[in-house]
C-alpha positions as CSV (number, residue, x, y, z in Angstrom):
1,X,48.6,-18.3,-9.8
2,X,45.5,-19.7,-11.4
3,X,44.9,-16.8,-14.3
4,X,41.2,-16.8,-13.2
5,X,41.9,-16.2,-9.8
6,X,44.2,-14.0,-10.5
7,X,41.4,-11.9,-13.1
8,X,39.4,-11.9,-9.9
9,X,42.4,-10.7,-7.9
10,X,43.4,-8.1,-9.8
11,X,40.0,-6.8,-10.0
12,X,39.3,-6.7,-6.2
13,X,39.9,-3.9,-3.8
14,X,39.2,-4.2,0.0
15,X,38.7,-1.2,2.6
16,X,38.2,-1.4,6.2
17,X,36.3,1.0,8.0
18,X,36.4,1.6,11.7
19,X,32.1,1.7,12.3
20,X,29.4,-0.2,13.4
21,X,27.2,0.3,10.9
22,X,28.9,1.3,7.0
23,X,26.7,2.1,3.9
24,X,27.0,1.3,0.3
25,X,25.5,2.3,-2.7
26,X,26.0,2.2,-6.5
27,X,25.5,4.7,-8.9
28,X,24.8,3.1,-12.2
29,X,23.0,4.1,-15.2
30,X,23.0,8.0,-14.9
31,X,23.6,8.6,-18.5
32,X,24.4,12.1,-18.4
33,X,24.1,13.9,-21.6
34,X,20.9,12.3,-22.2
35,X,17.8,14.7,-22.2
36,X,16.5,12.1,-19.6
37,X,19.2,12.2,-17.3
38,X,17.8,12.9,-13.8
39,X,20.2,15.6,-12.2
40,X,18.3,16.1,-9.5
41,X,18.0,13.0,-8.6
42,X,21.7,12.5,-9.2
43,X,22.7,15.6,-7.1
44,X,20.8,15.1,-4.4
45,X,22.1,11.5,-4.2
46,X,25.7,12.7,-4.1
47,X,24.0,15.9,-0.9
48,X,23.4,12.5,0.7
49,X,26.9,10.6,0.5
50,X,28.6,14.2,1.3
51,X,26.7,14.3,4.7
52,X,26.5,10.6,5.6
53,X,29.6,9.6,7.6
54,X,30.7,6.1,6.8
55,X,28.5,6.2,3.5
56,X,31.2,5.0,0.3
57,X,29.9,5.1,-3.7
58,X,30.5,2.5,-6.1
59,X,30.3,4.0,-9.4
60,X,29.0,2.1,-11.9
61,X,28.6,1.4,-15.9
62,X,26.9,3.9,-17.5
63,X,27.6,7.0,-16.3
64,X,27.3,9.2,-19.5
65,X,25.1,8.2,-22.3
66,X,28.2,8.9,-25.2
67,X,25.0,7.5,-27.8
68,X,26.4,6.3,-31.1
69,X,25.2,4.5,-34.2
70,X,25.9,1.2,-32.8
71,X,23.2,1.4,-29.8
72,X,19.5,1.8,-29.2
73,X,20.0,5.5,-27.9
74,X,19.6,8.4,-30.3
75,X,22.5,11.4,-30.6
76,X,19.3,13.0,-31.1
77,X,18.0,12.3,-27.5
78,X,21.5,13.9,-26.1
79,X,21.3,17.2,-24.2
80,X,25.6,17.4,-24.1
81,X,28.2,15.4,-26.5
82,X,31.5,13.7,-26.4
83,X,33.8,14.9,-23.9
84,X,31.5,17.6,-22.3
85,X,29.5,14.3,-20.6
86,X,32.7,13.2,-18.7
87,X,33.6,16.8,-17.4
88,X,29.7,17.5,-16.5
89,X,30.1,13.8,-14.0
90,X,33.1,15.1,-13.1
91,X,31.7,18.0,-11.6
92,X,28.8,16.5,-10.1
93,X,31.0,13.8,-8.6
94,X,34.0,15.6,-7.4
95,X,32.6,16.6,-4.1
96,X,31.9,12.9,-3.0
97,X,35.7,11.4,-4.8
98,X,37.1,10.3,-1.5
99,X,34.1,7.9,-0.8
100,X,34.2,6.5,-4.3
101,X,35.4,2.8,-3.9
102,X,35.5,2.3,-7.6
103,X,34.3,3.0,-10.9
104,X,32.9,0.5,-13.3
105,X,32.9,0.3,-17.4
106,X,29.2,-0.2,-19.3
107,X,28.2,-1.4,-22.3
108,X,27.8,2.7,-23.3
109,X,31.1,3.6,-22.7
110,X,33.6,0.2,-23.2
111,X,30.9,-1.2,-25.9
112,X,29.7,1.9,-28.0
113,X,31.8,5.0,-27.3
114,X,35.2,3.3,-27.3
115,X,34.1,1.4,-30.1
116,X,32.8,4.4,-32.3
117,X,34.6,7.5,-30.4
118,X,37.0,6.0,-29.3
119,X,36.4,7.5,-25.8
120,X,36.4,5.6,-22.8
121,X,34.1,7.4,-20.9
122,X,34.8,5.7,-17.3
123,X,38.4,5.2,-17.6
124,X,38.5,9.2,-18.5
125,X,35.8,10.1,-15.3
126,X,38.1,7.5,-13.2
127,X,41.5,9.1,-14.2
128,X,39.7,12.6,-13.7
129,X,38.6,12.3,-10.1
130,X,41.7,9.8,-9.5
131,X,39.9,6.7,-8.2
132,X,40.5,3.1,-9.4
133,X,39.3,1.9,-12.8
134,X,38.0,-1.7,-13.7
135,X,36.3,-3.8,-16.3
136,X,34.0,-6.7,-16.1
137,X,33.4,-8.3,-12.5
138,X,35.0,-6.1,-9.7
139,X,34.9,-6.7,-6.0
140,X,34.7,-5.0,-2.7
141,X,36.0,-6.5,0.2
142,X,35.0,-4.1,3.2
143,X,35.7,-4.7,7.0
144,X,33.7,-3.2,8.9
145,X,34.9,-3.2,12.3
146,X,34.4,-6.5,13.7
147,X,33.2,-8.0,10.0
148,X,33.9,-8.9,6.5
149,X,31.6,-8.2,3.9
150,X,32.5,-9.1,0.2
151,X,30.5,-7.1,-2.5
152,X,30.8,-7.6,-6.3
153,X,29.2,-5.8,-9.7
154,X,28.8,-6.4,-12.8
155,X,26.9,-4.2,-15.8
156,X,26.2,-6.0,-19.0
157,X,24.6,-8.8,-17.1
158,X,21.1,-9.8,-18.1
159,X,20.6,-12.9,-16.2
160,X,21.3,-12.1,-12.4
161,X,20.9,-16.0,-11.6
162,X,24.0,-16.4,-13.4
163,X,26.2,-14.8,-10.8
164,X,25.2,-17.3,-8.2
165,X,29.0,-19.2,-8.7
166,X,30.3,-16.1,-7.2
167,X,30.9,-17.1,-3.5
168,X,29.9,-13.1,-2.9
169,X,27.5,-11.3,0.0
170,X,26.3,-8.6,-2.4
171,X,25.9,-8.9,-5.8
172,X,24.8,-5.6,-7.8
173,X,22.7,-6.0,-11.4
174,X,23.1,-2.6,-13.8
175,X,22.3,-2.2,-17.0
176,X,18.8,-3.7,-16.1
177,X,17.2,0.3,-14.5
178,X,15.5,-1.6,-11.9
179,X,15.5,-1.0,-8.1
180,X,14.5,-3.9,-6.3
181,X,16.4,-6.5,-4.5
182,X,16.1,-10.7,-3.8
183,X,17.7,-12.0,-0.2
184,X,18.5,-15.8,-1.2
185,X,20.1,-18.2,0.9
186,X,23.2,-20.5,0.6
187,X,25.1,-22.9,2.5
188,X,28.5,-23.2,3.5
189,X,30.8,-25.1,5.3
190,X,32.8,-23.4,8.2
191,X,36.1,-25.3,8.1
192,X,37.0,-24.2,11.7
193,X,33.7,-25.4,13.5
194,X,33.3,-28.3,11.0
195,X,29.5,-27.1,11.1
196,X,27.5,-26.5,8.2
197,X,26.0,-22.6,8.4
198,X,23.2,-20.6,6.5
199,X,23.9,-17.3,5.3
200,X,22.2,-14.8,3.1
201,X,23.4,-13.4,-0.6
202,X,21.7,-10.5,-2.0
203,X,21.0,-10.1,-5.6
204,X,20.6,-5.9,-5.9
205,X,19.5,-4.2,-8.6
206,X,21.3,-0.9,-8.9
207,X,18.4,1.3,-10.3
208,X,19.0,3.8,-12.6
209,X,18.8,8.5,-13.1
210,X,17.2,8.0,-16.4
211,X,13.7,9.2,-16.5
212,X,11.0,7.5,-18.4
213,X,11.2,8.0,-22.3
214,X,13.4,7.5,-25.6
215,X,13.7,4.0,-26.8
216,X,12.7,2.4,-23.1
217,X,9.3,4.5,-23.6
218,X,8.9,3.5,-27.1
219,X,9.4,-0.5,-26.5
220,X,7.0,-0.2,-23.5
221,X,9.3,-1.1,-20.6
222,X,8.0,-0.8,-17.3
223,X,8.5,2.5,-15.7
224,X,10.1,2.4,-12.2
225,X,11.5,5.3,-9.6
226,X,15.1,6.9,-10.3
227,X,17.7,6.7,-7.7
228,X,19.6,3.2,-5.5
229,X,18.8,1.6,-3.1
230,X,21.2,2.2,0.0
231,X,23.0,-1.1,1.7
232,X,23.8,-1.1,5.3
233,X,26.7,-3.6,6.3
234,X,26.8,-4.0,10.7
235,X,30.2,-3.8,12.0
236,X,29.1,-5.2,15.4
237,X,30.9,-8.5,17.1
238,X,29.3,-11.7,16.5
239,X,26.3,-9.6,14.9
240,X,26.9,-10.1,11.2
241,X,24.0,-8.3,9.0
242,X,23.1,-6.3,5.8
243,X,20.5,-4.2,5.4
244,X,18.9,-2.5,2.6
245,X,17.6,0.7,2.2
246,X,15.1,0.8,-0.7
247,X,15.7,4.5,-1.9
248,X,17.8,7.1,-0.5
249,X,14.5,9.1,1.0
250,X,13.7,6.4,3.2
251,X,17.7,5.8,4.1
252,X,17.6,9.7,5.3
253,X,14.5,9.3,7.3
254,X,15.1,6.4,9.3
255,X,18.8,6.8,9.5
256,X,19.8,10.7,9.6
């Protein structure tokens, strides 16, 4: 096998759900232990997933802060250290580890706290709540009912345009704190009908449960709403369609 596709492969999973309608969302950028962590926010995302049928979690980079010399974050700005971070995740998480898919490295944990601790922070929560572990690009393929949907994520990724090559439906941005989302369409060739056919691919931005200060503050970046925006894939026959939810309040109102 080609050793790219098989990088790709190996960091693919692919779940198939029996549903009309099945929801995604990523939880990136928590950074628990950091005196801005939003809990709140955090636990009331994970109330949501627990009481949502059909609703699956793709954990992403960042979960703990774990800051170290090596990074813009203060050990100063830390509410919990070392492993404490993992365990306090661990418990926020546990009720929701069935409907993980997966959970993600960040440029905090593979970058600084392996690097300086020696901790891998994700690896550690993964192993914890017994759920797969990956690094760099990772994949889910989901079937819902009657169709496919393939959704891929990647953290230390600064220039979303970048990702266009990858042939994906759903392509979540961490790292960046921003909840927002771009439709963009691409063409493709069905090989079957010999027709050429327009479909959508959706650049998401993950969003973030750290609250406005620290360095961010300091720098002036732009303040913006904690929490992830929820993504609604349509199992239907011959009705192929995403969805997204811009925060989890307006998910619960106009779906539960």
């Amino acid at each position: 096998m080609n050793p790219i596709a098989k990088q790709f492969n190996d960091n693919t999973i692919f779940k198939r759900i029996d549903s009309d309608y099945v929801y995604i969302l990523n939880i990136a950028d928590a950074h628990v232990g950091s005196i801005y962590h939003n809990r709140e926010q955090l636990e009331k995302t994970v109330e949501v997933v627990k009481h949502t049928p059909n609703l699956f979690v793709i954990i992403g980079g960042d979960i703990t802060e774990h800051a170290t010399i090596g990074g813009a974050s203060s050990v100063f700005e830390e509410s919990t250290h070392g492993i404490d971070q993992i365990y306090i995740a661990r418990d926020i998480l546990l009720p929701i580890k069935d409907r993980i898919l997966y959970i993600r490295s960040g440029n905090h944990g593979l970058s600084r706290a392996l690097k300086y601790s020696k901790i891998p922070p994700e690896q550690v929560l993964a192993s914890l709540l017994e759920v797969p572990y990956f690094t760099g690009v990772t994949t889910a393929v989901i079937n819902a009912r009657k169709n496919c949907y393939v959704i891929s994520s990647l953290h230390n990724n600064k220039k979303p345009n970048s990702l266009e090559w990858l042939g994906a439906d759903i392509i979540y941005i961490e790292h960046q704190h921003q909840q927002n989302y771009e439709r963009r369409l691409t063409m493709f060739m069905n090989r079957y009908t010999k027709k050429w056919s327009v479909r959508p691919v959706y650049f998401i931005f993950a969003g973030s449960f750290l609250s406005y200060g620290g360095y961010g503050a300091e720098r002036g970046y732009r303040a913006v709403d904690n929490g992830c925006p929820v993504v609604e894939l349509c199992g239907k026959k011959d009705f192929w369609n995403i969805y997204i939810y811009d925060s989890i309040d307006n998910f619960q109102r106009l779906v539960n």
